[in-house]
Each structure stands twice: as C-alpha cells, then as structure tokens.
N, C-alpha and C positions, 0 to 999 in steps of 0.2 A: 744763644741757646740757654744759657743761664737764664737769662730771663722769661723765657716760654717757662722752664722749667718751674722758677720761681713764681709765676702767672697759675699754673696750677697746683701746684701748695696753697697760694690764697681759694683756688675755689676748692681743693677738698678740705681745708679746715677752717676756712672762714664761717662756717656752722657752731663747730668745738668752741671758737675761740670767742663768739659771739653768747655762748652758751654761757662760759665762762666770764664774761664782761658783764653779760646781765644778772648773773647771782649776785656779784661782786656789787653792782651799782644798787640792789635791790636792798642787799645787807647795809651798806655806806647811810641809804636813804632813812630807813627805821633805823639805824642804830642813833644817824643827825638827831629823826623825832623825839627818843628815847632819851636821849640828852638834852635836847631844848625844853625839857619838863623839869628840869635841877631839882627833880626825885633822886635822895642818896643814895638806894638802892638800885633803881632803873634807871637812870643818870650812869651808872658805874657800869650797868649790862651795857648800855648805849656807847657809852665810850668804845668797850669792849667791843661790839660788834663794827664797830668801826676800823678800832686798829689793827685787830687780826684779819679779818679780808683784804687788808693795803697790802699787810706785808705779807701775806700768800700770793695773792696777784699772780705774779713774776715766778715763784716754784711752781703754782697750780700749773700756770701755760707752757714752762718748759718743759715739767712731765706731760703736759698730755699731748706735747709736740713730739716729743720723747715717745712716747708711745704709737703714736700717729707713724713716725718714722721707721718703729721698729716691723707693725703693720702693713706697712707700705712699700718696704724693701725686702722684709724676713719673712712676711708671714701671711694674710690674708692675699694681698698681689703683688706677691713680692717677684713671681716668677715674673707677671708682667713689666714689673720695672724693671728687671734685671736683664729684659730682653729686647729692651729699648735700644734705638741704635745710637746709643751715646754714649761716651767713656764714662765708665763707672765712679772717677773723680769729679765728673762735672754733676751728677745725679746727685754725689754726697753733699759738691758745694752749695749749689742750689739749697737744698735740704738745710744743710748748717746756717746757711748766711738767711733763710730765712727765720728760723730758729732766732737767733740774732738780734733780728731787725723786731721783731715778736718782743723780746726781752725788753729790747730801751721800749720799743710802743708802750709795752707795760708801764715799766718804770714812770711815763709822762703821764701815765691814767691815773695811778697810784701820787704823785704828786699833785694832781690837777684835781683828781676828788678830795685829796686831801685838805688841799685850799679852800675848795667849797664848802666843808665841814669844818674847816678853822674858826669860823666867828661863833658858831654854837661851842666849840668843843674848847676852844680857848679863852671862851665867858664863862665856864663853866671850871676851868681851871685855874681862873686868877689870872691869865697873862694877856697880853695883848691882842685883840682881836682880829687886828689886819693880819694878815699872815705875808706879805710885802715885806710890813716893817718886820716882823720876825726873822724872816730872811734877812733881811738888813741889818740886824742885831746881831745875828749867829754870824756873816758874814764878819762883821765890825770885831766881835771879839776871836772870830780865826784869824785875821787881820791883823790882829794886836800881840799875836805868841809866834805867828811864825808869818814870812814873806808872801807876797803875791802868789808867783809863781808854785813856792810850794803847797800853798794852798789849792793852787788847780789840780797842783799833780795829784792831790789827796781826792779831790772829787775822780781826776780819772780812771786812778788807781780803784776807787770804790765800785762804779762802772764797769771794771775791766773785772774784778771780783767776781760781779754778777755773770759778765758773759761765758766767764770760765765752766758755769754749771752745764751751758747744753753740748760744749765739746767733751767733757766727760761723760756724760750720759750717750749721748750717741757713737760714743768707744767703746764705752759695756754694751748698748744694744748690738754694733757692728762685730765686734769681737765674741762675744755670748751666743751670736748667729754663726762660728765657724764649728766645724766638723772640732771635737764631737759633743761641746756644749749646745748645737741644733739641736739635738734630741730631747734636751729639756724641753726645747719650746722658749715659754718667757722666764723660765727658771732659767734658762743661762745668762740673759742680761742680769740680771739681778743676781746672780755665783759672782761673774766679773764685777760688779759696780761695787757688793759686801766685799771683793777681793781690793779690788785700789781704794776706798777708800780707809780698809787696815794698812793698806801698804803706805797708805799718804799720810796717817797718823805717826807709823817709826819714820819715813825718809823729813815731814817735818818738823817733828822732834830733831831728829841728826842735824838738818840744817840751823835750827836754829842753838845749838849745842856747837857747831862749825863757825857758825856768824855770832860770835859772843857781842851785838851790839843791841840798844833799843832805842827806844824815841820816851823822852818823857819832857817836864817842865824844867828847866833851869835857868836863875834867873827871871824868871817871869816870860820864858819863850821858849819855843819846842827847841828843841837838839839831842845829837847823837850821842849817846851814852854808853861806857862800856856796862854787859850786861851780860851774866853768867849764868845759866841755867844750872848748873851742878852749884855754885855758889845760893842759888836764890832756895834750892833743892835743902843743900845742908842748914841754911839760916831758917828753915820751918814756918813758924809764928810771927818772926820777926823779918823775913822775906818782902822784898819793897813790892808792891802791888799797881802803882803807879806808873810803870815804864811796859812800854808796847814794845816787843823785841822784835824785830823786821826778819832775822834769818828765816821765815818759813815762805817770805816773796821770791825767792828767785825757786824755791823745792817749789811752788804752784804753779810758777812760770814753767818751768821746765819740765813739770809731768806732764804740765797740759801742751806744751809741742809733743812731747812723746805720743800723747794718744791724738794728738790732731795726726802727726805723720803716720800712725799705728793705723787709724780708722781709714785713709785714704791707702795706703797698704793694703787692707781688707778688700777693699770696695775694687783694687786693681786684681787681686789675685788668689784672696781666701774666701770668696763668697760659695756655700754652698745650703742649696733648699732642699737637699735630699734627707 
C-alpha cells in the first residue's frame, strides 16, 4: 500500500519538483558562463549564482513538499485523503518517506551539479580543477585527524541532519491542522513550526549546558574535550571558538522522535477539517 501510495506523490508532485530542478539547473548554467569569463565582477556574480541554488536545493524541495503535504491532507483535498480507506499512519508514512527519498535525490543533484561546475569554478579559485582529486584531498586530510570509521559517522550524521527538516515540518503542518489552530488555515503550521523552533533553541541550549563536552583538534586529531558553556560564557573574548560542543545531538534526536511519534498520533486521532 505504501507504495501505491508513494506512486502517487510522484505523479502529483513530479510537476513542483521538476519545476524546481529546472530553475536550479538554469541558475547553475549561467552562473558556470558567468564565471568562465574570470570578469572580477561577474566572475563573483557567477560564482554566487551557483552556490546559493546548490545549497537551497534541498530547503526549496522540502518546503514545497511541505506544503504540498499540508494541501494534500489539511487543506485543498484534504477531505479526500482523509477518507481514503487506509490508516491514517500509512498515508503519513508514505508522505514522509517520500519527503525523504526527495531530500537525499537532492542532495545527489546538488553534488553532481556541483562537480560539473568544479573545473570552471575551481580554475577560477586557484585550486584544483578535478573535483575527484578534491574529494580525495578533503577525504586525505579527514583521514589524517580522526579514524575511518568516525569519519563515516560524520558524513552520516550530516545526512541524518538534513533529513531531520521534513519530520519537523510536517509536525507543525500535522499539529497546526488540529482544532483549534485549523482556523488559522496555513497560519497554524507556521504558529507551531515559530513555536518548536523557540522551544529547540532553550531545550538545545540546556542540552548542551547538560553534556559539558565538545569535539575539537588535540594533538593534531579530533577528540572529546571537556567543554563548558557557562565557562566559555564567562571567558567573553577570550572564549575558545575552536571546539564543536555535541550536547545539542541527542536534544535533535529526540525532539525529532517526539514529533515523528506526535505527527503519527495526529494522523491516528486529532485530524480535523472542520
């Protein structure tokens, strides 16, 4: 069923999403031209119109999947979904896991144009034009500060970062859609989504105030360091700026089970279109 389900998500937003791929490759294209002319001025617009459309990509598509969803369930036919003979959790999963699969697709578009635009854009910046050996170089010197392994972890952990955006978003659309935030309309996703993201600001503050540790260089190699937020707070100016404090990973792990379990909760028992 998931997959029927998931079969139409591709045809009603393979339009949006098509829409959004081709502004994306349109900008990527002129901005390559703009920078194969190593005009200092336009050269610098070129770059620009290159790096800001990579790294939108991936927000552009989860909101407007995000919206699509809210549409789809809340609002244009939302009665029709909701009156589908399918449990309400399989409509969500559907929904989210393509949400999902949408993000990493990004993500490879967003790398793979990027590579294409490497030999203009990195002749242009002094470094080396394969973008291969580049990777091979960034590889080489993570390589050289901390282990294999935690080296993967660091890519999955970045990955897993990203996919964190569409289960919160479609918490605030799911939740923003209950009696008596419905009346807003699309003002209630967006009351809920301004509400967790102040509330994720104090809870990952507290976590990382809770996990006094961080990640920095010692030695010549990453490692765990201890790492004092009220410490770093009273040292002012003189505050190390060097160290990545981790306590705010398990406060995003675990809001985002909360509104994954929150959202499928909705979808069992608070949905209402009235």
């Amino acid at each position: 069923m998931i997959t029927t389900l998931m079969k139409h998500e591709w045809l009603r937003t393979r339009g949006l999403l098509g829409t959004i791929g081709a502004i994306v490759l349109l900008l990527v294209a002129a901005g390559t031209a703009l920078t194969a002319t190593g005009w200092p001025v336009i050269s610098l617009i070129g770059m620009l119109m290159v790096v800001v459309p990579l790294t939108g990509l991936i927000p552009a598509l989860q909101i407007a999947l995000t919206i699509h969803y809210w549409q789809s369930s809340y609002s244009r036919t939302g009665y029709f979904t909701q009156s589908l003979p399918v449990r309400g959790a399989t409509i969500y999963a559907a929904k989210l896991l393509w949400a999902l699969l949408i993000s990493l697709a990004g993500l490879l578009v967003a790398f793979g144009l990027l590579f294409a635009a490497w030999p203009v854009i990195g002749g242009q910046m002094g470094t080396d034009r394969n973008p291969f050996s580049v990777i091979q170089q960034l590889w080489s010197t993570g390589a050289a500060v901390t282990s294999t392994p935690l080296l993967i972890a660091g890519i999955v952990l970045f990955v897993g970062m990203i996919l964190v955006w569409p289960i919160q978003y479609f918490f605030a659309a799911s939740v923003g859609s209950e009696t008596p935030l419905n009346r807003l309309g699309l003002g209630g996703p967006v009351v809920v989504f301004l509400g967790l993201y102040l509330a994720s600001q104090v809870l990952i503050f507290l976590g990382i105030a809770a996990l006094p540790w961080g990640i920095a260089m010692v030695d010549g190699s990453l490692a765990v360091v201890h790492w004092s937020v009220f410490s770093e707070m009273a040292a002012g100016s003189t505050s190390t700026d060097d160290i990545m404090p981790i306590g705010f990973l398990p406060v995003i792990l675990l809001m985002t089970l909360v509104c994954l379990v929150r959202s499928v909760h909705s979808w069992r028992s608070k949905v209402s279109l009235v």
